[in-house]
C-alpha positions, 0 to 999 in steps of 0.5 A: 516552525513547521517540522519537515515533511517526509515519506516512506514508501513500503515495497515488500509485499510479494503480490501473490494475488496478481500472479502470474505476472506478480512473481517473486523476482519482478513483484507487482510493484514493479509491474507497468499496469497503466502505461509506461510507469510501474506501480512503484515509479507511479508512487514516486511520480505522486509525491515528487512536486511535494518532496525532493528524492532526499526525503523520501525513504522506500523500505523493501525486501532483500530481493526487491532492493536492486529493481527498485533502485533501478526503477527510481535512480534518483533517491539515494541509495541510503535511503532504501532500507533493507527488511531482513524478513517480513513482519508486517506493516507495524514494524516496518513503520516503526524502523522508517521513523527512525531512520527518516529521524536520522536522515533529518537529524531530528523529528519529522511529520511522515507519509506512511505509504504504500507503493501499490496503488492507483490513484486517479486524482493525484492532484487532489491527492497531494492537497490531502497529504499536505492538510494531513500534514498540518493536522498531523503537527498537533500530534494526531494521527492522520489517515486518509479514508477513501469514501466507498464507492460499492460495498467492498467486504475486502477492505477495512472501514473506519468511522468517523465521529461527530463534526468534521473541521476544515483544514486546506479544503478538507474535512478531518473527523475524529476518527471513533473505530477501526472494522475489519473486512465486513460481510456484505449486508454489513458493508452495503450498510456502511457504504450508505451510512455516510459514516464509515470509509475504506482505509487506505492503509496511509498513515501522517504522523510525527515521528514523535508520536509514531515512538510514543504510541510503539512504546506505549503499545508495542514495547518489545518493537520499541526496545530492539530498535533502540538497539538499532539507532547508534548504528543507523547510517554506519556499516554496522546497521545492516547486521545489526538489523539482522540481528535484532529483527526476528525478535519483533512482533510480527504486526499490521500497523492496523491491529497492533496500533490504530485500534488502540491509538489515542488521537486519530483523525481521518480525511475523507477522500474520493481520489479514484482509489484501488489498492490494486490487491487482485486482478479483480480490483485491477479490472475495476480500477482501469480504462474500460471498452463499452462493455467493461473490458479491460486490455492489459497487453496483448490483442482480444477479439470479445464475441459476446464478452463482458467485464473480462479483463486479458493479459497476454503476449498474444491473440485471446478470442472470447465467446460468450464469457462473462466476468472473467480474468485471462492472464498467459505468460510464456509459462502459465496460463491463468483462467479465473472467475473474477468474483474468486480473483481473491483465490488466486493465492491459493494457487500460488500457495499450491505451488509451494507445497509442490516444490514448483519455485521457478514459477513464484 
């Protein structure tokens, strides 16, 4: 029998590379980037044909918790879990298998996702989710590996290995190595060597073996929530949580357990993807005019203007500007070369140093 499908949207990241409209209180996230619908709901609204409101978990910061269940009423309160403090995507995952274990009363197969990205082809995308699923009841760790569509040095490639197998129209390879962020005569290689893909960062697993792997790899995380599991669900989880949470290993689910990880497979996939993580990729990733500019909000008059995305609650008229970002809020004007969109967080980290909190 088919164990349940479940999934758990992460929403804690703060964005600092789309500031200024990302800002602490009003996370990118939350921001309606394409259309009517934020980031956030745009995630919820994907999964919603394969998955009731009740089996979908959303983990988050303390401050982003109120805007979240605002924005999506519809899943429970219970199932937001509350991250006292940000250490990364490895415990995060770890803390959601447990909790989805405990709203299903026993082991499930779980969509690790994040609540940032676009995606185009939803459609196609669920048909992955659920051939991911499949696969993922062997025990095997599924991620779903975007094929590259230029050679991207700030994203992590994974490299399949020998003959793919069909399951549900997909193809699924072993999955032979991790790469972080390569330079570009290296990416410009693997973007052709019909090997390597974008890693999504989306993750299918049992919870079974999200336990085994941690206990295997990541003990210390593995011990502080067997602390927290008698409390799941009851009014001493929160302060439990508290308690035990600055001890765990701060980790991303990359380093700290897929490069090590025993079985894991990866379904490529081309769903017009953008994990929207600048104003760059966002550029990239929305309706562009004939000469590759993009509106976000607001009115532009391009003179002579190419690949120069504006956002602003007023007129903005270029003149011979090329690959550039405008952003104007009522309180910050950001101008900035698109190729050094990546750079925008060092701003934000200028900021903090100057005590300047009320415009993060």
């Amino acid at each position: 029998m088919a164990l349940p499908f479940y999934a758990l949207i992460m929403a804690g990241g703060s964005g600092t590379r789309l500031w200024p409209l990302s800002r602490r209180r009003h996370p990118k996230q939350l921001l309606r980037l394409a259309g009517e619908r934020s980031l956030y709901q745009l995630a919820i609204d994907r999964l919603s044909p394969l998955l009731s409101p009740e089996r979908i978990l959303v983990i988050t910061a303390s401050d982003m918790a109120d805007g979240l269940m605002e924005q999506s009423p519809e899943i429970p309160e219970a199932n937001f879990i509350v991250e006292p403090e940000g250490r990364g995507t490895a415990p995060v995952i770890a803390l959601g298998a447990l909790c989805a274990e405990r709203l299903a009363g026993g082991e499930v197969v779980i969509a690790c996702l994040t609540a940032d990205h676009f995606i185009g082809e939803v459609k196609r995308f669920r048909g992955a989710l659920q051939a991911a699923a499949k696969v993922a009841e062997s025990g095997a760790i599924v991620t779903l590996g975007i094929e590259p569509t230029y050679a991207a040095t700030g994203y992590g490639y994974i490299q399949r290995a020998g003959k793919g197998a069909m399951q549900a129209g997909f193809v699924v390879y072993r999955a032979r190595r991790f790469k972080e962020k390569p330079g570009e005569e290296t990416a410009a290689e693997m973007q052709k060597d019909g090997q390597h893909f974008w890693n999504s960062g989306m993750f299918i697993w049992r919870t079974g073996t999200v336990r085994a792997e941690f206990e295997r790899q990541l003990p210390q995380t593995a011990r502080a929530l067997l602390k927290l599991k008698p409390t799941l669900g009851t009014e001493a989880q929160a302060d439990m949580l508290a308690r035990i949470w600055p001890s765990v290993p701060k980790g991303s689910i990359d380093y700290a357990i897929m490069e090590g990880a025993h079985d894991v497979r990866v379904i490529p996939i081309d769903i017009g993807w953008s994990d929207v993580g600048s104003w760059a990729s966002v550029l990239r990733a929305l309706p562009a005019d004939s000469d590759g500019n993009v509106l976000l909000r607001g009115v532009h008059v391009p003179i002579d203007t190419e690949r120069t995305l504006v956002s602003a609650g007023r007129l903005v008229a270029t003149i011979g500007i090329r690959d550039m970002i405008v952003v104007d809020t009522p309180d910050v004007l950001l101008l900035c070369a698109a190729g050094r969109a990546e750079e925008v967080r060092t701003v934000v980290q200028a900021l903090q140093q100057q005590g300047c909190a009320e415009l993060l």
